[in-house]
C-alpha positions in Angstrom: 4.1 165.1 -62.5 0.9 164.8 -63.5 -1.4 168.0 -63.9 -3.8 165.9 -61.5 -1.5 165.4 -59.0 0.0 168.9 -59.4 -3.5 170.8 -58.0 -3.1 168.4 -55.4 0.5 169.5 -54.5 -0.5 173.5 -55.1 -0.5 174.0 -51.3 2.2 171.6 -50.2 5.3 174.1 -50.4 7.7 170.9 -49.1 6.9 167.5 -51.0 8.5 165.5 -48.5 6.5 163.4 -46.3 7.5 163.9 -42.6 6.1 162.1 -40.3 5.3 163.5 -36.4 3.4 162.5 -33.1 1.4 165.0 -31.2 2.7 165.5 -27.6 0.2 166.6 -25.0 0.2 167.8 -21.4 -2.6 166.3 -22.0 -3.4 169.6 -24.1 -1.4 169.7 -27.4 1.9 171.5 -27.2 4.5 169.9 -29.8 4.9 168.1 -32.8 7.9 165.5 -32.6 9.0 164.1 -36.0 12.1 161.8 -33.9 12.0 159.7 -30.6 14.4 162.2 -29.4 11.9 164.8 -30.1 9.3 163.1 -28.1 11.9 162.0 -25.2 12.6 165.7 -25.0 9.2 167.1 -24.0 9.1 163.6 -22.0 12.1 165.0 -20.0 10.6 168.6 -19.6 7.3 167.3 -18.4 7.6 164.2 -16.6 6.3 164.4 -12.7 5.6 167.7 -13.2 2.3 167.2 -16.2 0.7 164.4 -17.0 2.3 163.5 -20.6 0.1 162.2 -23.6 1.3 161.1 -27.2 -1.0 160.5 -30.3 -2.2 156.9 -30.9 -0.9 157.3 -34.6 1.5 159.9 -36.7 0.9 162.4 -39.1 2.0 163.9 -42.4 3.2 167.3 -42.1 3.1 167.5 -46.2 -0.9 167.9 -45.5 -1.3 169.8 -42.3 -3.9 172.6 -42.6 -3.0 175.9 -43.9 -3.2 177.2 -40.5 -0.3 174.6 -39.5 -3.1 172.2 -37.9 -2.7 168.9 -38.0 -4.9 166.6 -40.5 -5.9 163.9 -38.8 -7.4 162.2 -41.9 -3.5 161.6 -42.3 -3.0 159.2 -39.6 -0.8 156.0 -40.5 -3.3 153.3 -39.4 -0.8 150.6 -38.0 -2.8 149.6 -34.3 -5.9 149.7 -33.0 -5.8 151.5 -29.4 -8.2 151.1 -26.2 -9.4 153.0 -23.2 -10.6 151.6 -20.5 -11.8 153.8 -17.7 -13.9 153.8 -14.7 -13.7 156.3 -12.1 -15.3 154.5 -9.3 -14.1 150.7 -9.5 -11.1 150.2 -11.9 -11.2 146.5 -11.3 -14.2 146.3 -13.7 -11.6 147.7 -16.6 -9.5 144.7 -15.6 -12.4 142.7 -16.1 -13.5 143.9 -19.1 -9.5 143.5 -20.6 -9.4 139.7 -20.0 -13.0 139.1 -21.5 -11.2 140.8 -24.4 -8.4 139.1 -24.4 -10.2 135.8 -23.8 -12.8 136.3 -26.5 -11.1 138.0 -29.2 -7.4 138.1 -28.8 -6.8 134.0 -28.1 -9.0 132.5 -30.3 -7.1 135.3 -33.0 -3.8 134.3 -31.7 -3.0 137.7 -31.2 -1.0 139.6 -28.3 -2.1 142.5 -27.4 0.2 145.7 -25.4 -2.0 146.4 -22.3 -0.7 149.4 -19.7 -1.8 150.3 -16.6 -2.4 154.1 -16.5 -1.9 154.9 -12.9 -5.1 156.3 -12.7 -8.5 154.7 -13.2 -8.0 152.4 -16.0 -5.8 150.5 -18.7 -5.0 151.0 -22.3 -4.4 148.1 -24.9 -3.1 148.3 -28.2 -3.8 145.6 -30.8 -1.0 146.7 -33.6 -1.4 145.2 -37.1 0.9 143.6 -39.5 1.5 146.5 -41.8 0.0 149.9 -41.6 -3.4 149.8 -43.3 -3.9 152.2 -46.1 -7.7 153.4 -46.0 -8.8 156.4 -48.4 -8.1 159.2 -46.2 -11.9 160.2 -45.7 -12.8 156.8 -44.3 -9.9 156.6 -41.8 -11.7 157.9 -38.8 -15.3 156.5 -39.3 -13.6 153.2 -39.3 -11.6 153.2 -36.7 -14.5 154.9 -34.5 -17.1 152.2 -36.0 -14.9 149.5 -35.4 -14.4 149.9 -31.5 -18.2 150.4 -31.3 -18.5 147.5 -32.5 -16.3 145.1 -30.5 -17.5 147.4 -27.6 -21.1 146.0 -28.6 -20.1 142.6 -29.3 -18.0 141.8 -26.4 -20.0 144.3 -24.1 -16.9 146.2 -23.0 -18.9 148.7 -20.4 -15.4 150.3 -19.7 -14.5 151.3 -22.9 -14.7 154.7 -23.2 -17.1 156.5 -25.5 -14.9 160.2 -25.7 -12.5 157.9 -27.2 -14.5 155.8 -29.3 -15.5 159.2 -31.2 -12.2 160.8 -30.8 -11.0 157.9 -33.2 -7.2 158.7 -34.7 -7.3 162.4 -33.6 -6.5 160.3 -29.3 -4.2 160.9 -27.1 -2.6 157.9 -24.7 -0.7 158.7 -21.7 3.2 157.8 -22.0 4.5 154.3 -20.9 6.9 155.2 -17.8 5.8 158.3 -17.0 4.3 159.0 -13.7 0.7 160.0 -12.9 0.1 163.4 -11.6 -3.0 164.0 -9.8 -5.7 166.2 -11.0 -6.8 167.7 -7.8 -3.3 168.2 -6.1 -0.9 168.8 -9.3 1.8 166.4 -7.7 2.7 162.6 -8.8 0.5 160.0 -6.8 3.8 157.3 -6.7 2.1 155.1 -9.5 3.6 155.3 -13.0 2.2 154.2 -16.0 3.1 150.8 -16.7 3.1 148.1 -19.4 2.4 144.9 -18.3 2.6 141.2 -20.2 -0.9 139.4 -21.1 0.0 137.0 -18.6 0.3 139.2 -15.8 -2.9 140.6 -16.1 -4.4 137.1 -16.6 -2.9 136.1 -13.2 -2.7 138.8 -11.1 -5.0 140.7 -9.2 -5.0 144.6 -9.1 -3.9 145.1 -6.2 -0.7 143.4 -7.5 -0.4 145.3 -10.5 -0.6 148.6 -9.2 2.0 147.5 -6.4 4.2 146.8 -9.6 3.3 150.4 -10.9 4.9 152.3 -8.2 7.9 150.9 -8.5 8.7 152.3 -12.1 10.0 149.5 -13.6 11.0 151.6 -16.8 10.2 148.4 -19.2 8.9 147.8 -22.4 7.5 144.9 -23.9 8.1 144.8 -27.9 4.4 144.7 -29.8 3.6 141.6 -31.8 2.0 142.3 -35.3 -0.8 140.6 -36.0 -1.6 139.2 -39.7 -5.1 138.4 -38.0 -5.6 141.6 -36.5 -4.8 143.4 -39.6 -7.3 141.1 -41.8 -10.3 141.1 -39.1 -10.4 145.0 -39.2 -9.9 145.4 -43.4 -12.9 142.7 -43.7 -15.0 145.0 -40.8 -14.5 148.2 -43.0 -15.5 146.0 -45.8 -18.7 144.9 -44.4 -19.6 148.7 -43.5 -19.0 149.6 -47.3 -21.0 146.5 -48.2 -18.4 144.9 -50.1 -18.2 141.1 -50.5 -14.8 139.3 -49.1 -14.3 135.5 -49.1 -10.9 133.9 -47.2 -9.5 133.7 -50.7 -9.0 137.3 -51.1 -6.3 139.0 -50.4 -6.1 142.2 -47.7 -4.7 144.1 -51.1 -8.0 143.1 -53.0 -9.7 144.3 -50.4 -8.1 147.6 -50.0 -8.3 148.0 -53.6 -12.2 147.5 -53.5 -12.4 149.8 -50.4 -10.7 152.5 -52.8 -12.9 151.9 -55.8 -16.1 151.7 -54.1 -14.9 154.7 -51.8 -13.1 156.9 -53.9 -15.1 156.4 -57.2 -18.4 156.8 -56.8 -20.6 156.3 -59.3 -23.3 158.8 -60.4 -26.1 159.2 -63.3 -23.9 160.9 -65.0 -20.8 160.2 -67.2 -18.4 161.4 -69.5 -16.7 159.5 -72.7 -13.2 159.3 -72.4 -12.7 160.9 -75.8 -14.9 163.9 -74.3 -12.0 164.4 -71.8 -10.1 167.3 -71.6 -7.0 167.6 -69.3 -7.3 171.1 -66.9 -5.5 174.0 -68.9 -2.1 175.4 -67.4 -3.9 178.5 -66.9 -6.8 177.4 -65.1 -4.5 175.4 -62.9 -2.8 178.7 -61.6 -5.6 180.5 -61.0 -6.4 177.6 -58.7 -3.3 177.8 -57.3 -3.9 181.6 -56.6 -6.9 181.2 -55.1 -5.8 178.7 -53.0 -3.6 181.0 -51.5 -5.5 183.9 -51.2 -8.1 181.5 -49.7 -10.7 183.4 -51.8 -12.4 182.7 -55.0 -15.0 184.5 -57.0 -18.1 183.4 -58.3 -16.9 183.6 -62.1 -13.6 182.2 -60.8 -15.7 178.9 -59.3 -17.6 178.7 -63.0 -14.2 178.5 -64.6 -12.7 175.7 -62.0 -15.8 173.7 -61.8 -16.4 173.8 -65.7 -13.1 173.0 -66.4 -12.9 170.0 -63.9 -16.1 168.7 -64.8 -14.7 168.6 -68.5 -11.5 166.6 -66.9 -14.1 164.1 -65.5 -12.7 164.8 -61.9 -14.8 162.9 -59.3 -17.1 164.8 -56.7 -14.3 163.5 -54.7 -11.6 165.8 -56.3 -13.3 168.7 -56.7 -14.2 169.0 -53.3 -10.8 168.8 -52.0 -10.0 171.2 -54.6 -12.2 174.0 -53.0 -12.4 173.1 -49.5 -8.6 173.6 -49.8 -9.5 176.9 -51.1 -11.6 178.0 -48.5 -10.2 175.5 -45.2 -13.9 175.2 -44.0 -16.5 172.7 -44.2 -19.0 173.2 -47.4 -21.7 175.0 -46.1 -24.1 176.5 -48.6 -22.9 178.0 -51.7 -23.5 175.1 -53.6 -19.5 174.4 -54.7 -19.0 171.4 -52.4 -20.3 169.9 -49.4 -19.8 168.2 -46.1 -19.6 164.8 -47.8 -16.4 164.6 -49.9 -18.8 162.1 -52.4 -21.9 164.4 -52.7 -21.4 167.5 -55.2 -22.5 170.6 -54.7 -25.6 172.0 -56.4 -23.3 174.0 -58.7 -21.6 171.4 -59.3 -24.7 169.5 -60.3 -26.1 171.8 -62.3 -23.4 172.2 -64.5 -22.8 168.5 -65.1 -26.9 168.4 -65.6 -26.9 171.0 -68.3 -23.4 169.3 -69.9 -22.3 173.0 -69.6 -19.0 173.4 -71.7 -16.0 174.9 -69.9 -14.9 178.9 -70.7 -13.7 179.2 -74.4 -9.9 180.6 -74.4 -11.2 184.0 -76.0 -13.4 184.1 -72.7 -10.8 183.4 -70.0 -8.3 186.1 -72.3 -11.2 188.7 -71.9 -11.5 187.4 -68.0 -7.5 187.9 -67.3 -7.3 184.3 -66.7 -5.5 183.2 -70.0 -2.9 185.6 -72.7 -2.3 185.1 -76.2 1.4 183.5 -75.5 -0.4 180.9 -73.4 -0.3 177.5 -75.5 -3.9 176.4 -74.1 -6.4 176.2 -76.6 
């Protein structure tokens, strides 16, 4: 393993990716890494809550020190919609077919559409293969994408809380019945997944009549080639990167990750100037990291040394903010913006300051004699 790649393990104490979906009451209660996990709390709840899933899993290798999911980790696979209106739900109907009308047929794509129960629908457009965004991109994307099909097909039902909630939303359960607000008890209408036909044809008195009577099926999603390509070139147009048909979604998702991931700055370091981080400096990060404290001298060693390893703005911002778990504020190490350094961090890569000598981190308890850093 790479000394790189080792910082970035430092705080993951099980290197095995396992995957979960948040399960809600609509208020999150469980993480379940199984379909029998999920049909569990399904079991427990059902007719008694109101039961929610996440649109999209998670990797429990990168929750939050505080056991908190990480929402940047969301497996990007489908596109999810929520259409609500509170006073005349046959306007959400509406809106779905000018969707699927204007965007879905002409795409050839099928979309999963569900009647809640309550005031609305919900409509998944699920993509070939999961699409694999830098991590810090992944929810301004999908947020900025459904603002703009919102915009462009004037969807006046689609709801703005989850527009902006983007991969962190919850969807109400497929089969499970609808439990009112006011009275606490189930209203006899289920949630219910209906084909694209059926909402083409029938009217909505007709589809809630199907709705109460539980049908308990599910329609298998359709990945979409299209779907998958039309949101890749979208992100691409918001990172002003230029696509052509002949390009494939893997040059495109390469591109997104250079021009994302490695941003450019007036500054630059030779690659014989390069100096991999010293074993010794990579433990004290790794003791920091779980104290969740570091010094002031301690920063000057990590960010001189890092600087010196030509880490990215990028890199050394995850570095600390997993260090402190908060958002930069001002001390000057790193900043909201995972691509805008900190004005420590600036300064030192303005005055080319060299990192700490091994004499100095020996004096400093950081580095011994028997260590094989130089």
């Amino acid at each position: 393993m790479s000394k790189d790649r080792h910082i970035r393990n430092s705080r993951r104490r099980n290197n095995r990716p396992m995957y979960y979906r948040e399960f809600g009451i609509p208020a999150r209660i469980a993480k379940c890494d199984s379909v029998e996990g999920l049909e569990k709390q399904i079991e427990k709840y059902n007719g008694k809550k109101n039961c929610y899933a996440s649109v999209y899993v998670f990797d429990s290798s990168q929750d939050k020190p505080d056991g908190k999911t990480n929402y940047e980790t969301a497996v990007l696979n489908t596109v999810w919609f929520d259409f609500d209106d509170n006073k005349d739900v046959d306007k959400c109907l509406k809106d779905v077919r000018k969707f699927i009308r204007r965007y879905c047929k002409p795409l050839k794509i099928t979309p999963r559409i569900y009647l809640t129960g309550g005031k609305g629908f919900q409509m998944n457009i699920d993509f070939y293969c999961p699409v694999d965004l830098p991590q810090h991109i992944k929810r301004d994307s999908i947020k900025e994408y459904l603002k703009h099909l919102k915009q462009k097909y004037v969807l006046k039902t689609l709801d703005d809380i989850c527009i902006n909630n983007s991969v962190s939303c919850m969807r109400r359960i497929v089969n499970t019945a609808y439990i009112s607000k006011i009275e606490g008890t189930p209203t006899g209408v289920w949630c219910t997944q209906f084909s694209v036909d059926e909402i083409m044809k029938l009217d909505i008195a007709q589809l809630y009549a199907m709705a109460m009577e539980n049908t308990k099926r599910t329609i298998p999603p359709e990945p979409s080639k299209k779907a998958l390509r039309n949101f890749v070139e979208f992100v691409c147009d918001l990172h002003k990167i230029e696509h052509t048909v002949s390009h494939s979604v893997d040059y495109l998702l390469n591109k997104l990750d250079e021009a994302t991931s490695s941003i450019s700055h007036s500054y630059s370091i030779s690659n014989e100037y390069i100096k991999p981080p010293r074993e010794c400096v990579i433990k004290l990060i790794e003791r920091n990291i779980e104290r969740g404290h570091s010094s002031h001298e301690n920063n000057n060693i990590i960010s001189t040394e890092l600087v010196a390893a030509g880490y990215k703005n990028r890199d050394i911002h995850f570095i600390f903010e997993s260090i402190y778990d908060e958002p930069g504020g001002d001390w000057g190490w790193y900043t909201s913006n995972p691509n805008i350094a900190g004005r420590q961090i600036e300064l030192i890569r303005s005055k080319a300051l060299n990192r700490y000598s091994k004499d100095k981190l020996i004096q400093l308890s950081i580095c011994t004699d028997k260590c094989g850093c130089v």
